[in-house]
CHARMM internal coordinates of N, CA and C (Angstrom, degrees):
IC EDIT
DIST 1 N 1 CA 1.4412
DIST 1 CA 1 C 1.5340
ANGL 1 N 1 CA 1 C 108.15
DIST 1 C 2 N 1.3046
ANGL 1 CA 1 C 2 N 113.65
DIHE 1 N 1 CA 1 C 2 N 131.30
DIST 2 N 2 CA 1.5092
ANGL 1 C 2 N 2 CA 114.67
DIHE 1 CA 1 C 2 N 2 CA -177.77
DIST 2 CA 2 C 1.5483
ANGL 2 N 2 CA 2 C 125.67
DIHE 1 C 2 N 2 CA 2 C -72.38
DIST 2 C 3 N 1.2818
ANGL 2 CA 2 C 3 N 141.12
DIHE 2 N 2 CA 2 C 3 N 172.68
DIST 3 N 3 CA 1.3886
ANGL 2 C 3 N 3 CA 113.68
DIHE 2 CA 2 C 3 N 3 CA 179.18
DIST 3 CA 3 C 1.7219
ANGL 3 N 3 CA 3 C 119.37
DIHE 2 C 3 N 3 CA 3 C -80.42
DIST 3 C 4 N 1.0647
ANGL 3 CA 3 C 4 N 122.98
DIHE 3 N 3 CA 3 C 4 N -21.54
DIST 4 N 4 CA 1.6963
ANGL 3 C 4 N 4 CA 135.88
DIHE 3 CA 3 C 4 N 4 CA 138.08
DIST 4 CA 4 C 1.3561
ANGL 4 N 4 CA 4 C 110.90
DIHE 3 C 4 N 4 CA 4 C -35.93
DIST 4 C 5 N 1.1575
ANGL 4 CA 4 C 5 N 140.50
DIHE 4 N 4 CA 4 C 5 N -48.51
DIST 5 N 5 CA 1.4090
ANGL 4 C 5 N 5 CA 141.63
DIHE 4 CA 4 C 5 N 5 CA -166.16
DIST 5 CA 5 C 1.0950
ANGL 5 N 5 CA 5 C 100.82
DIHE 4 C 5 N 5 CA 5 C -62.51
DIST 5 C 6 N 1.6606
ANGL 5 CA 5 C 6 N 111.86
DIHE 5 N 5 CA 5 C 6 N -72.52
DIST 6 N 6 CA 1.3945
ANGL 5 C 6 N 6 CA 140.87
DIHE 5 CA 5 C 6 N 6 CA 164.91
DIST 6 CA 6 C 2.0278
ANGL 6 N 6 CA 6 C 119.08
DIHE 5 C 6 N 6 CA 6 C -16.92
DIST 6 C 7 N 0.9333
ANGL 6 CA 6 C 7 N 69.36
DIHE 6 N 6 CA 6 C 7 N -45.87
DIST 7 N 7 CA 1.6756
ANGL 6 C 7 N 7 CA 108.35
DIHE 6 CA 6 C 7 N 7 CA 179.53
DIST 7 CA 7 C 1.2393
ANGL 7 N 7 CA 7 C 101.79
DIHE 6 C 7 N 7 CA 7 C -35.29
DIST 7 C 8 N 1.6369
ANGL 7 CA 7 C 8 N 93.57
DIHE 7 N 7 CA 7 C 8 N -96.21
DIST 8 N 8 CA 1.6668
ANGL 7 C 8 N 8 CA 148.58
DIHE 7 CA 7 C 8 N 8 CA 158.90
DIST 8 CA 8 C 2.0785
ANGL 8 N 8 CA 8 C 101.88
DIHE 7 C 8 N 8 CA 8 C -19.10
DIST 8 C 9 N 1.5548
ANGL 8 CA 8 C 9 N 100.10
DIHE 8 N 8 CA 8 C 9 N -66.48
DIST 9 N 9 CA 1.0999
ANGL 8 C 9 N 9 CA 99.90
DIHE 8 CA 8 C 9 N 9 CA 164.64
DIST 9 CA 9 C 1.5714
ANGL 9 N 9 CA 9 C 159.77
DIHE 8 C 9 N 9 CA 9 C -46.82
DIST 9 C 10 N 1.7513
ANGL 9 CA 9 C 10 N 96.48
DIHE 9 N 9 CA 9 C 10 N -29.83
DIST 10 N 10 CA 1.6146
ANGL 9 C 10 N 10 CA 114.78
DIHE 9 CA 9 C 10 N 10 CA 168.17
DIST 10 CA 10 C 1.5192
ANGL 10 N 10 CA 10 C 89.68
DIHE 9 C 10 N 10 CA 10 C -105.56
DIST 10 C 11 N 0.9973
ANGL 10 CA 10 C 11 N 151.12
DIHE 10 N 10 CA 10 C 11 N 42.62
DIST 11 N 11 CA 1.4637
ANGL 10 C 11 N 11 CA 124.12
DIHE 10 CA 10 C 11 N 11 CA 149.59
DIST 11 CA 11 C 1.2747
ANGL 11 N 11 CA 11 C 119.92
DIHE 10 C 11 N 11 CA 11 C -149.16
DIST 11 C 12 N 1.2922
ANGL 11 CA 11 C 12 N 112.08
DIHE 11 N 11 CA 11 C 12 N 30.53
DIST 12 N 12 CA 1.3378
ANGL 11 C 12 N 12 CA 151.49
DIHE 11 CA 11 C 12 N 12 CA -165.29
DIST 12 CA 12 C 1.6669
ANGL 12 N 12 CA 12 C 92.07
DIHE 11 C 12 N 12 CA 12 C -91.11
DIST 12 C 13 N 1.4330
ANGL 12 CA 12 C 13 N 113.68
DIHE 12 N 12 CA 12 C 13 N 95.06
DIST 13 N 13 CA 1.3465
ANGL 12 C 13 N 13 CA 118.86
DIHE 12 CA 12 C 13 N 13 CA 175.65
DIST 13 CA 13 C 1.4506
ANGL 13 N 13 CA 13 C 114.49
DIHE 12 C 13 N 13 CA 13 C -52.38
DIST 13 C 14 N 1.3258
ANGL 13 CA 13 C 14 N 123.68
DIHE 13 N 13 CA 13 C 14 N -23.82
DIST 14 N 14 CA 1.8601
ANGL 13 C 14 N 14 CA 110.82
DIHE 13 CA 13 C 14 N 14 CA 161.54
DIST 14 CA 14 C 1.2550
ANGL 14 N 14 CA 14 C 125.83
DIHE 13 C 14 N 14 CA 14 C -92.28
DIST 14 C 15 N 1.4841
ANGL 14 CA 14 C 15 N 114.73
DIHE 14 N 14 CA 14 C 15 N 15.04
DIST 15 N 15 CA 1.4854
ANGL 14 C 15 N 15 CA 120.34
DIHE 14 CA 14 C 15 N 15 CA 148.34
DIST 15 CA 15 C 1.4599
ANGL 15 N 15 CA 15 C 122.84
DIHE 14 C 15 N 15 CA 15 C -116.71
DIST 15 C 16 N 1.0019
ANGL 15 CA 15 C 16 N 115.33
DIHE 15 N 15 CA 15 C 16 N 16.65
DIST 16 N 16 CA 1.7057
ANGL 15 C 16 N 16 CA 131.36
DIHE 15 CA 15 C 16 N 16 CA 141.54
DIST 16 CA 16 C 1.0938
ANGL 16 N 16 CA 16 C 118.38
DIHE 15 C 16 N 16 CA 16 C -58.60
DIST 16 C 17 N 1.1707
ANGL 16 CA 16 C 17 N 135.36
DIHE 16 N 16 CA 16 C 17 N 135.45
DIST 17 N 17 CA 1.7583
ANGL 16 C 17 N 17 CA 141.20
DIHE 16 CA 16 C 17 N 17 CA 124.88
DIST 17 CA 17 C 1.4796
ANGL 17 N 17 CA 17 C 121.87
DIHE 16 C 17 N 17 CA 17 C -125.96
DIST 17 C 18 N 1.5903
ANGL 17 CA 17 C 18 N 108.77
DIHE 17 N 17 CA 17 C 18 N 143.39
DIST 18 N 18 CA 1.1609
ANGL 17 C 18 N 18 CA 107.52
DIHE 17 CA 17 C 18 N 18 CA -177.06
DIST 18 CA 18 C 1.2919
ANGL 18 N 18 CA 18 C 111.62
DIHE 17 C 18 N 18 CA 18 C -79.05
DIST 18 C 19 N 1.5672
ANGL 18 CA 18 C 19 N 121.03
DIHE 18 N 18 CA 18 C 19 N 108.00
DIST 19 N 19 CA 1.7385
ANGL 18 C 19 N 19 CA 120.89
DIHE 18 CA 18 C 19 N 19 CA 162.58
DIST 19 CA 19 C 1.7213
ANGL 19 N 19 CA 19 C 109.60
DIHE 18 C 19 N 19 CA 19 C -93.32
DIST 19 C 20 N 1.4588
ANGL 19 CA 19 C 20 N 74.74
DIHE 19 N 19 CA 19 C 20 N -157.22
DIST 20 N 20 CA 1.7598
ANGL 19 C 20 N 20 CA 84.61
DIHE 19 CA 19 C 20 N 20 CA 170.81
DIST 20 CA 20 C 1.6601
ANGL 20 N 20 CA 20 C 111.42
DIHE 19 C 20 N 20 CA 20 C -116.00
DIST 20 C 21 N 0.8776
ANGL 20 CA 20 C 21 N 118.50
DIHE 20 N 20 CA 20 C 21 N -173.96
DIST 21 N 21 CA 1.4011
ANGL 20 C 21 N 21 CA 119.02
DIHE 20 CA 20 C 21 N 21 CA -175.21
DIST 21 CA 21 C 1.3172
ANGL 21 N 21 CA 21 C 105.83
DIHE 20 C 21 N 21 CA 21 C -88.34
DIST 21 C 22 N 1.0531
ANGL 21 CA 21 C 22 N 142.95
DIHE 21 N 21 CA 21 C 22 N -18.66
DIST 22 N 22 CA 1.6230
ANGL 21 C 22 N 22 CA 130.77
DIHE 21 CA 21 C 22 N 22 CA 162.99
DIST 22 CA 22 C 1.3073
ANGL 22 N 22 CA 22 C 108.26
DIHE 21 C 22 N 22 CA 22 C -73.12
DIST 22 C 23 N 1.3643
ANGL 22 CA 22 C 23 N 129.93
DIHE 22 N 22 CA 22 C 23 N -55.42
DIST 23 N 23 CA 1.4080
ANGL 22 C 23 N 23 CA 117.72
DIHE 22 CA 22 C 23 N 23 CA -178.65
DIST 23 CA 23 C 1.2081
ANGL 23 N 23 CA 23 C 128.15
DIHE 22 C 23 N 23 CA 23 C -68.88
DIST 23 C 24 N 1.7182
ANGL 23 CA 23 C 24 N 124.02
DIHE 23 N 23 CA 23 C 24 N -13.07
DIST 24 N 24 CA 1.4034
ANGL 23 C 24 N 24 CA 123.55
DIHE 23 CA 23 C 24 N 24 CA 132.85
DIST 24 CA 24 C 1.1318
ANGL 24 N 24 CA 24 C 144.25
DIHE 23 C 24 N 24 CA 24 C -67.02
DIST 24 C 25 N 1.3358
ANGL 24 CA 24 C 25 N 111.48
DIHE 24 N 24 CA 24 C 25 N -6.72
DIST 25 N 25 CA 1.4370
ANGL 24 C 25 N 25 CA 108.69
DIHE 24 CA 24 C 25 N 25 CA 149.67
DIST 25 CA 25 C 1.6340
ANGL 25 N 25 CA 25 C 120.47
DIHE 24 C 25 N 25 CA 25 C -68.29
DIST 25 C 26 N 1.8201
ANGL 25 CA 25 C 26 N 93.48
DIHE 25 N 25 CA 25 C 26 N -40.95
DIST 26 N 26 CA 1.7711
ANGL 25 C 26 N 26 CA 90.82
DIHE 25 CA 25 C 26 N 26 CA -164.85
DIST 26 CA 26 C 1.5247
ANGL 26 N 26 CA 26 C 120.19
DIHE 25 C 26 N 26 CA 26 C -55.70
DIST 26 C 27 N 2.0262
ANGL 26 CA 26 C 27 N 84.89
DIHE 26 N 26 CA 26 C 27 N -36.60
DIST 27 N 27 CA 1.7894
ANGL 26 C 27 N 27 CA 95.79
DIHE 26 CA 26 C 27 N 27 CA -161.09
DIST 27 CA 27 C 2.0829
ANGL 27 N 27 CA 27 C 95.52
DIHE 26 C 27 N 27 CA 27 C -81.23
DIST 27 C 28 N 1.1884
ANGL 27 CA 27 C 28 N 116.88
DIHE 27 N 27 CA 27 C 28 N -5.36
DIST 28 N 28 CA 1.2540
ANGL 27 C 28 N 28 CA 107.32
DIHE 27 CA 27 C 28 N 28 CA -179.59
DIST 28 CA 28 C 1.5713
ANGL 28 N 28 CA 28 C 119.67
DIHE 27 C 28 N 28 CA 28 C 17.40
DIST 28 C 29 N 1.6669
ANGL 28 CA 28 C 29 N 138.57
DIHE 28 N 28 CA 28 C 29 N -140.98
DIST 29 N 29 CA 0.9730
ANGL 28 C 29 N 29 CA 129.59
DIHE 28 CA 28 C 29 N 29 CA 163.93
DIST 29 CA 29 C 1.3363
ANGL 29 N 29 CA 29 C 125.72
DIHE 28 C 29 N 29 CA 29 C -80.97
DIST 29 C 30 N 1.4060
ANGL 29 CA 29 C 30 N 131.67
DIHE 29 N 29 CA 29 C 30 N 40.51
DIST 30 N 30 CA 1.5191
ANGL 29 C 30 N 30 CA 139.39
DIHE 29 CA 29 C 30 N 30 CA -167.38
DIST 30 CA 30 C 1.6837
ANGL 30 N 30 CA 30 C 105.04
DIHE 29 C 30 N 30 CA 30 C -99.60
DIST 30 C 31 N 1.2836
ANGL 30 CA 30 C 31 N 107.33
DIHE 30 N 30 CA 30 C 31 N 130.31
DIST 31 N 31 CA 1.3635
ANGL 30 C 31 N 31 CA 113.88
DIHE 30 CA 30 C 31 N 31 CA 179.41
DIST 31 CA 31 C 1.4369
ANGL 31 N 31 CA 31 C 110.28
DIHE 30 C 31 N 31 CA 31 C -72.38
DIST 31 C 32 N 1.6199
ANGL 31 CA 31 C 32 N 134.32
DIHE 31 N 31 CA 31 C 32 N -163.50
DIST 32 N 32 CA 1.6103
ANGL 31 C 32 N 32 CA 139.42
DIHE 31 CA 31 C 32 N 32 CA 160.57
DIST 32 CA 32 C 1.0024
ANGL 32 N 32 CA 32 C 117.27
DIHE 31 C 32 N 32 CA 32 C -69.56
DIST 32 C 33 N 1.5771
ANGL 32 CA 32 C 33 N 123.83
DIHE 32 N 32 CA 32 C 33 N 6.31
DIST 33 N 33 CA 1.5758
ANGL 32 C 33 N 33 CA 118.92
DIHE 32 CA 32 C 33 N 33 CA 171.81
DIST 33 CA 33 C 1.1750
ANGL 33 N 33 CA 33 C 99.63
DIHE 32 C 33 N 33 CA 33 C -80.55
DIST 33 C 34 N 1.5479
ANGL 33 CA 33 C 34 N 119.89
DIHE 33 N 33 CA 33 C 34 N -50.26
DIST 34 N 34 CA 1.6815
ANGL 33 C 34 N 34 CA 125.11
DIHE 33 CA 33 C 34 N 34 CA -161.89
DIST 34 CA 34 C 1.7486
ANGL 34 N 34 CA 34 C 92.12
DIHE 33 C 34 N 34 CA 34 C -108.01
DIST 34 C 35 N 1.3238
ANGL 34 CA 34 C 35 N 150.55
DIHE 34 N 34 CA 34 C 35 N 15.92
DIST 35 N 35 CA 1.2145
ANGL 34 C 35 N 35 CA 120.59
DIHE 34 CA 34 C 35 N 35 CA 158.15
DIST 35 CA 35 C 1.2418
ANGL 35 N 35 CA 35 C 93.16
DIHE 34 C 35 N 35 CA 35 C -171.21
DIST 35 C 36 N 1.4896
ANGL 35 CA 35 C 36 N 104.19
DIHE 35 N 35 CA 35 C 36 N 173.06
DIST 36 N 36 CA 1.6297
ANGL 35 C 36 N 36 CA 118.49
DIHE 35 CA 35 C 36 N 36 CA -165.40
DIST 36 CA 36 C 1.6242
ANGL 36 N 36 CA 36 C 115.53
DIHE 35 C 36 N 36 CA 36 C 175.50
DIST 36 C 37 N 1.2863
ANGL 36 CA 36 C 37 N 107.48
DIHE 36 N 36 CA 36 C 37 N 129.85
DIST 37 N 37 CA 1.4978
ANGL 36 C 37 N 37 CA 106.68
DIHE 36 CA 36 C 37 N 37 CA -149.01
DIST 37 CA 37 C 1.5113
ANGL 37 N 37 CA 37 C 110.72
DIHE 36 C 37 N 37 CA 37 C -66.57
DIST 37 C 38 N 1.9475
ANGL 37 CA 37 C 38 N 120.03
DIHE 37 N 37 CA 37 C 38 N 152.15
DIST 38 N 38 CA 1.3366
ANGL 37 C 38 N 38 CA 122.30
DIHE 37 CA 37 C 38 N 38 CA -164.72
DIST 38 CA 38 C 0.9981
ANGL 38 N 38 CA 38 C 95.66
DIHE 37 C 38 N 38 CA 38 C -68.50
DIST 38 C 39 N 1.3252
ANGL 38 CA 38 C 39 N 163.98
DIHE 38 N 38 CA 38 C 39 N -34.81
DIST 39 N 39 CA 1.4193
ANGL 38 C 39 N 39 CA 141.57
DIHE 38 CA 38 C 39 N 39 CA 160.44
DIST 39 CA 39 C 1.2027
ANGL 39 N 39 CA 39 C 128.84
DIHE 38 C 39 N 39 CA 39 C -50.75
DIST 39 C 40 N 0.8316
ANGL 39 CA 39 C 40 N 114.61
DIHE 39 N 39 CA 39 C 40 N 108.29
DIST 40 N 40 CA 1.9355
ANGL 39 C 40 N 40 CA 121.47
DIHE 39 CA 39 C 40 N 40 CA 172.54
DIST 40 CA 40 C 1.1815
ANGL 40 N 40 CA 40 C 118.29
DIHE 39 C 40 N 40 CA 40 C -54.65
DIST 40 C 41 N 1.2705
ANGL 40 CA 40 C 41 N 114.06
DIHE 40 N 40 CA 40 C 41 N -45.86
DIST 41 N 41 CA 1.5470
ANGL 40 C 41 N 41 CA 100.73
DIHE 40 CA 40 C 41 N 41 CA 166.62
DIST 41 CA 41 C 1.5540
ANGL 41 N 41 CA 41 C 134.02
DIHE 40 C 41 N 41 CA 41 C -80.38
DIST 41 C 42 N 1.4490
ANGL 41 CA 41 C 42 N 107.21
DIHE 41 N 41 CA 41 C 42 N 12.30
DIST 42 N 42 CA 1.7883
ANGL 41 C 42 N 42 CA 90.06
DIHE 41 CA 41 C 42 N 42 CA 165.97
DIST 42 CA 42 C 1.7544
ANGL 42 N 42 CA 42 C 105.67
DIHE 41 C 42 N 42 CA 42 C -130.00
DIST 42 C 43 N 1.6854
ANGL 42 CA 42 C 43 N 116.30
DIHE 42 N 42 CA 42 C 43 N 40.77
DIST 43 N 43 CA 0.9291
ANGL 42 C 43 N 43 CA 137.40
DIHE 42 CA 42 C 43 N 43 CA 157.03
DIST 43 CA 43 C 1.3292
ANGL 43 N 43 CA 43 C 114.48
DIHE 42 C 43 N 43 CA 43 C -59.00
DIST 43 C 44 N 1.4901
ANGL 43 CA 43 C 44 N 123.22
DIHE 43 N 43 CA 43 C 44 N -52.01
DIST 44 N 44 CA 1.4131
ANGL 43 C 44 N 44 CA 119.22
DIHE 43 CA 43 C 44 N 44 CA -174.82
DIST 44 CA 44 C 1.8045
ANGL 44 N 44 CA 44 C 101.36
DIHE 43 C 44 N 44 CA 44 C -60.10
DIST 44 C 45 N 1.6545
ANGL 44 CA 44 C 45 N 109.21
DIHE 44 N 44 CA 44 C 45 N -59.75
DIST 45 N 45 CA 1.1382
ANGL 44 C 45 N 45 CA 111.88
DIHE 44 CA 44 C 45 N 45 CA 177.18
DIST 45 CA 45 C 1.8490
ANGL 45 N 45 CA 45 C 118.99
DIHE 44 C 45 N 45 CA 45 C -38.24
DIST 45 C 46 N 0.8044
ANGL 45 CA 45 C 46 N 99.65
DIHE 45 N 45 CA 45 C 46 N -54.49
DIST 46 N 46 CA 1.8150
ANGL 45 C 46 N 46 CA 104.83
DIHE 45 CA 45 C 46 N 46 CA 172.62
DIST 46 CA 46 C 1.2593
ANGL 46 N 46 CA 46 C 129.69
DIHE 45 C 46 N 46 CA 46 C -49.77
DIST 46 C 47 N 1.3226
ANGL 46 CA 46 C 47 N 105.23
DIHE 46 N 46 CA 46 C 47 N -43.49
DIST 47 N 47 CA 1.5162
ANGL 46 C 47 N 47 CA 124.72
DIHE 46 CA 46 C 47 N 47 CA 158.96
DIST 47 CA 47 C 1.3671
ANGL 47 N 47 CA 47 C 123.13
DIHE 46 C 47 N 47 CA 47 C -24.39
DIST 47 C 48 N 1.9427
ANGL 47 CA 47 C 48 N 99.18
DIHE 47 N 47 CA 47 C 48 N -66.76
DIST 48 N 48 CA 1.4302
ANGL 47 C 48 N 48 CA 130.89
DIHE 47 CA 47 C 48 N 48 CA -151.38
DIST 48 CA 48 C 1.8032
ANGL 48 N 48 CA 48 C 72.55
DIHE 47 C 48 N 48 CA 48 C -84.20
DIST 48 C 49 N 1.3886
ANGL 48 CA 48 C 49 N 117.63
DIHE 48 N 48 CA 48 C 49 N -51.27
DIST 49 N 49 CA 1.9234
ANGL 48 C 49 N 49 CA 98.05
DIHE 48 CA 48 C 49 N 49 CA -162.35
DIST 49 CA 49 C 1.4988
ANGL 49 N 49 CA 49 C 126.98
DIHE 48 C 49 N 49 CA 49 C -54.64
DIST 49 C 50 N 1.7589
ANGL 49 CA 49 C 50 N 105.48
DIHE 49 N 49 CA 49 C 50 N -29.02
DIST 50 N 50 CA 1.0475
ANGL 49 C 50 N 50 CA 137.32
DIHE 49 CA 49 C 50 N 50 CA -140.68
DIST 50 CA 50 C 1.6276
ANGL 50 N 50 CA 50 C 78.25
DIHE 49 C 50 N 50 CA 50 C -88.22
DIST 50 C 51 N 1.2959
ANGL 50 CA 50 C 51 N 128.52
DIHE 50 N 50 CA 50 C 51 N -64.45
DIST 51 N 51 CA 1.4716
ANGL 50 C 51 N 51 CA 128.03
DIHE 50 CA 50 C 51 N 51 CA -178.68
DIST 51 CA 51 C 1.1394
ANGL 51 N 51 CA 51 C 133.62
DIHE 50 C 51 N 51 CA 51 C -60.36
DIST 51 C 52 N 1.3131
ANGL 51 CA 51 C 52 N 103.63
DIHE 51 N 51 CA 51 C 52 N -32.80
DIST 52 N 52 CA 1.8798
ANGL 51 C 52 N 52 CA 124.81
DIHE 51 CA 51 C 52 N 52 CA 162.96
DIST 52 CA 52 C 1.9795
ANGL 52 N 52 CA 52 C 97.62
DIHE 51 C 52 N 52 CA 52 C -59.81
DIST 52 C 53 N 0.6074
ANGL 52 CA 52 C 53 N 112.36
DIHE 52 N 52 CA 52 C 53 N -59.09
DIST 53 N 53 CA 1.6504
ANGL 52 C 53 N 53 CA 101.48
DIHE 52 CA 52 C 53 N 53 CA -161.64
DIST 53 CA 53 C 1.4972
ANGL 53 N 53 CA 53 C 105.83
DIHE 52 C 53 N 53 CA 53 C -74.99
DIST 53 C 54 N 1.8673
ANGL 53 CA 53 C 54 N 123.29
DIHE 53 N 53 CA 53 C 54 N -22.13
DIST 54 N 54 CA 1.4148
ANGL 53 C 54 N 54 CA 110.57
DIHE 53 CA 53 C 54 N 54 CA 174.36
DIST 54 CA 54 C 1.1167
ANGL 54 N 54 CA 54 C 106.34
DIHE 53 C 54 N 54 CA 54 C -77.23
DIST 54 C 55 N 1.9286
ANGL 54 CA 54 C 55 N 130.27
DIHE 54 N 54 CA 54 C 55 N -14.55
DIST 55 N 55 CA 0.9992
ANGL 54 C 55 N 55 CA 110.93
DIHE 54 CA 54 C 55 N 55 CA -163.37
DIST 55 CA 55 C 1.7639
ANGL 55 N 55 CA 55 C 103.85
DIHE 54 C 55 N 55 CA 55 C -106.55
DIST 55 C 56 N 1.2243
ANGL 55 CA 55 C 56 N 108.12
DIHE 55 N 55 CA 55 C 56 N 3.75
DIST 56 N 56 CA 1.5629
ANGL 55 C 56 N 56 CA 120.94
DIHE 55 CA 55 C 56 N 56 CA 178.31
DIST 56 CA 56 C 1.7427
ANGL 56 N 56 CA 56 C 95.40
DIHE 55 C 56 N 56 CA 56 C -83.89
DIST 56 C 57 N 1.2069
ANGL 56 CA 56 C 57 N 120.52
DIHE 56 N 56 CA 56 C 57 N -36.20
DIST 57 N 57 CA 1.4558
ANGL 56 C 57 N 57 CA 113.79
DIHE 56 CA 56 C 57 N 57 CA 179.57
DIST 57 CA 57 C 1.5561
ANGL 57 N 57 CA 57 C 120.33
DIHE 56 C 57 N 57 CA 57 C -91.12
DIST 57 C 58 N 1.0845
ANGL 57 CA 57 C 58 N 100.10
DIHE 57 N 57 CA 57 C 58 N 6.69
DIST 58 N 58 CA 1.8161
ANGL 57 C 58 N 58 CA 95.49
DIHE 57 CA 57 C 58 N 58 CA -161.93
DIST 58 CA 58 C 0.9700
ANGL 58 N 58 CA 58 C 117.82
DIHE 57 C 58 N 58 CA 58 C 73.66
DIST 58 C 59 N 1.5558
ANGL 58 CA 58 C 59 N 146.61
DIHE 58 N 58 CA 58 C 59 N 46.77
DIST 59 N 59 CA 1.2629
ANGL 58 C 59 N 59 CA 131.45
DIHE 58 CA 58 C 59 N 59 CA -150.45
DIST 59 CA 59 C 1.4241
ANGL 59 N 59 CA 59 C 96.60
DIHE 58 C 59 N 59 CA 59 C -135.01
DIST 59 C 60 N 1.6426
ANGL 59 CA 59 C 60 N 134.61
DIHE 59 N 59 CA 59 C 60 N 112.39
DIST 60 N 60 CA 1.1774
ANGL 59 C 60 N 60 CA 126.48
DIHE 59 CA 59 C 60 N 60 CA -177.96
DIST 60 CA 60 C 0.9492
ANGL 60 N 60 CA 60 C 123.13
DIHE 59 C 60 N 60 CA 60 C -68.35
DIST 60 C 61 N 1.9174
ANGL 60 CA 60 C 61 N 132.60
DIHE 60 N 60 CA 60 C 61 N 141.74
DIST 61 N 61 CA 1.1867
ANGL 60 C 61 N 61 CA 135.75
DIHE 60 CA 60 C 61 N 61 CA -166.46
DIST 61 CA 61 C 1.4715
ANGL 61 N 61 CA 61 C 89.14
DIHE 60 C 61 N 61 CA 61 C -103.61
DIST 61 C 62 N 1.6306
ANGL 61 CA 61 C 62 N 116.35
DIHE 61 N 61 CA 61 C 62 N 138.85
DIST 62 N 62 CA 1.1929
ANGL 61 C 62 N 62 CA 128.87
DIHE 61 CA 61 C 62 N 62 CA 159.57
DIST 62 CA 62 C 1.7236
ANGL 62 N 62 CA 62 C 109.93
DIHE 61 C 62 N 62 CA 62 C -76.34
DIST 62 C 63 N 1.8301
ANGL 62 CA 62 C 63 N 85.00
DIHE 62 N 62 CA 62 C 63 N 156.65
DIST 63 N 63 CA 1.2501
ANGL 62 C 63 N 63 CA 106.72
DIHE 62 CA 62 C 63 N 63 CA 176.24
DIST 63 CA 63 C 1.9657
ANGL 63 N 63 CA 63 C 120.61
DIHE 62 C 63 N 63 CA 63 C -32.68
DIST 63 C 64 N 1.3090
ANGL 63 CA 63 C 64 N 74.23
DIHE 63 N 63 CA 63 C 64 N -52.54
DIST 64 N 64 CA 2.0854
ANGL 63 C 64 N 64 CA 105.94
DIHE 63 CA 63 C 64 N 64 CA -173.15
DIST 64 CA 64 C 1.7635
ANGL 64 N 64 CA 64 C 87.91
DIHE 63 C 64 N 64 CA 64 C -35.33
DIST 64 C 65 N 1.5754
ANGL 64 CA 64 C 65 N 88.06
DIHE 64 N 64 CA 64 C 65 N -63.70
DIST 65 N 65 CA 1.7991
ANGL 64 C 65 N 65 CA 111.77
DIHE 64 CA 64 C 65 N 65 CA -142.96
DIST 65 CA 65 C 1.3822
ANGL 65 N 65 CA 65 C 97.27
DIHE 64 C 65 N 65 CA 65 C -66.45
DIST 65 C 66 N 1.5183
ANGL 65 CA 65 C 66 N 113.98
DIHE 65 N 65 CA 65 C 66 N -38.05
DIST 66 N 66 CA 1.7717
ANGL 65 C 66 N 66 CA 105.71
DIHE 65 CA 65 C 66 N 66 CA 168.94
DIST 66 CA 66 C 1.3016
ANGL 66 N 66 CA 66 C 120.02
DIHE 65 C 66 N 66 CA 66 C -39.36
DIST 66 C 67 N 1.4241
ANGL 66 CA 66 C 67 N 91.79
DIHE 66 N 66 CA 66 C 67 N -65.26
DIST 67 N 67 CA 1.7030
ANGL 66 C 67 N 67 CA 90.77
DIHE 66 CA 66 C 67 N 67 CA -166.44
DIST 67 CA 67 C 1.6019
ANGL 67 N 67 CA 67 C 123.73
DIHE 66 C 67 N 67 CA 67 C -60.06
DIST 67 C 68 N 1.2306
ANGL 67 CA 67 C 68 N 91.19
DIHE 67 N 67 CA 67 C 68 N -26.00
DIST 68 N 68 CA 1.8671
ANGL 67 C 68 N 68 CA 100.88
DIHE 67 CA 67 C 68 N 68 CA 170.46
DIST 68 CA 68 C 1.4073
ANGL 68 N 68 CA 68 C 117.98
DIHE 67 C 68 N 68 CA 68 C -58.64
DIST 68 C 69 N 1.4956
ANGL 68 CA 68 C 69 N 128.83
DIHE 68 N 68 CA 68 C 69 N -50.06
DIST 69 N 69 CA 1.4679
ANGL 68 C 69 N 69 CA 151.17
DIHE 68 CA 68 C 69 N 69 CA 103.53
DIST 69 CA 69 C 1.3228
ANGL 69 N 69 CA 69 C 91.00
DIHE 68 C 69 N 69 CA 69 C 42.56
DIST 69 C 70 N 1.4530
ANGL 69 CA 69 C 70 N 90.42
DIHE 69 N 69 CA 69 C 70 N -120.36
DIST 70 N 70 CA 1.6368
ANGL 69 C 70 N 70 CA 124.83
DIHE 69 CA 69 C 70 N 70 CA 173.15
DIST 70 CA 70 C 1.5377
ANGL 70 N 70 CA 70 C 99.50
DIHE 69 C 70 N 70 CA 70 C -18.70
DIST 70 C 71 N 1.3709
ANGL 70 CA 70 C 71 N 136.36
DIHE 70 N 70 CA 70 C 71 N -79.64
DIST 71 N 71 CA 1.2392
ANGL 70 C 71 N 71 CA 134.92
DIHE 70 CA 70 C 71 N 71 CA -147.88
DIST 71 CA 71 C 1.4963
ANGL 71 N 71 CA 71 C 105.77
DIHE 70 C 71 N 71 CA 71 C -68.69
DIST 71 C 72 N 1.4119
ANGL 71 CA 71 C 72 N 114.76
DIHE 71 N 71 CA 71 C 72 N -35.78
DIST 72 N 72 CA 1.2634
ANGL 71 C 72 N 72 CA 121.03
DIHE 71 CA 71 C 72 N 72 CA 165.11
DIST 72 CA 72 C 1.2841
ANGL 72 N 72 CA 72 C 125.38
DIHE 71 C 72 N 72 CA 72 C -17.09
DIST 72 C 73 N 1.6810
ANGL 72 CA 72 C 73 N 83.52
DIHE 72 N 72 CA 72 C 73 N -98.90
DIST 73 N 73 CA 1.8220
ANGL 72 C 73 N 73 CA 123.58
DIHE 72 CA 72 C 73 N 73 CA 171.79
DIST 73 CA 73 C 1.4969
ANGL 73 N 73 CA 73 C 109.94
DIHE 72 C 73 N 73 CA 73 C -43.85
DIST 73 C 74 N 1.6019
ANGL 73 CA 73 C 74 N 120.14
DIHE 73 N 73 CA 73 C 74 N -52.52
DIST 74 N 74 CA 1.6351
ANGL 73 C 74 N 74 CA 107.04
DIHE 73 CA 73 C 74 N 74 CA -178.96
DIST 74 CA 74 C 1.2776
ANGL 74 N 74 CA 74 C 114.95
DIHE 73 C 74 N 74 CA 74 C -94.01
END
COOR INIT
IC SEED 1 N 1 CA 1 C
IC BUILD
């Protein structure tokens, strides 16, 4: 990914959400294997965002992150 991509990539208003500053610390750069937001109910939603934007960038989803994915969403 180029440093433009990169760019392009964090400021990409559909990979934004407004948290608070503790839960951006927690969720730092950790995918749905290692984190997932304290609300339970907009887990499914997160899921579906979380895959839309790796797959809007080309960005391969690991094994881990599938299955987290998967368990999510279904």
């Amino acid at each position: 990914m180029t440093r433009e991509q990169k760019r392009e990539f964090a400021n990409d208003p559909e990979n934004l959400l407004a948290v608070g500053k503790i839960i951006n610390i927690e969720k730092s750069d950790k995918g749905p294997d290692e984190w997932r937001p304290p609300n339970k109910a907009f887990w499914r939603e997160y899921a579906k965002k979380y895959k839309h934007i790796k797959m809007k960038y080309g960005l391969r989803i690991t094994s881990s992150e599938d299955r987290a994915l998967n368990e999510t969403i279904n």
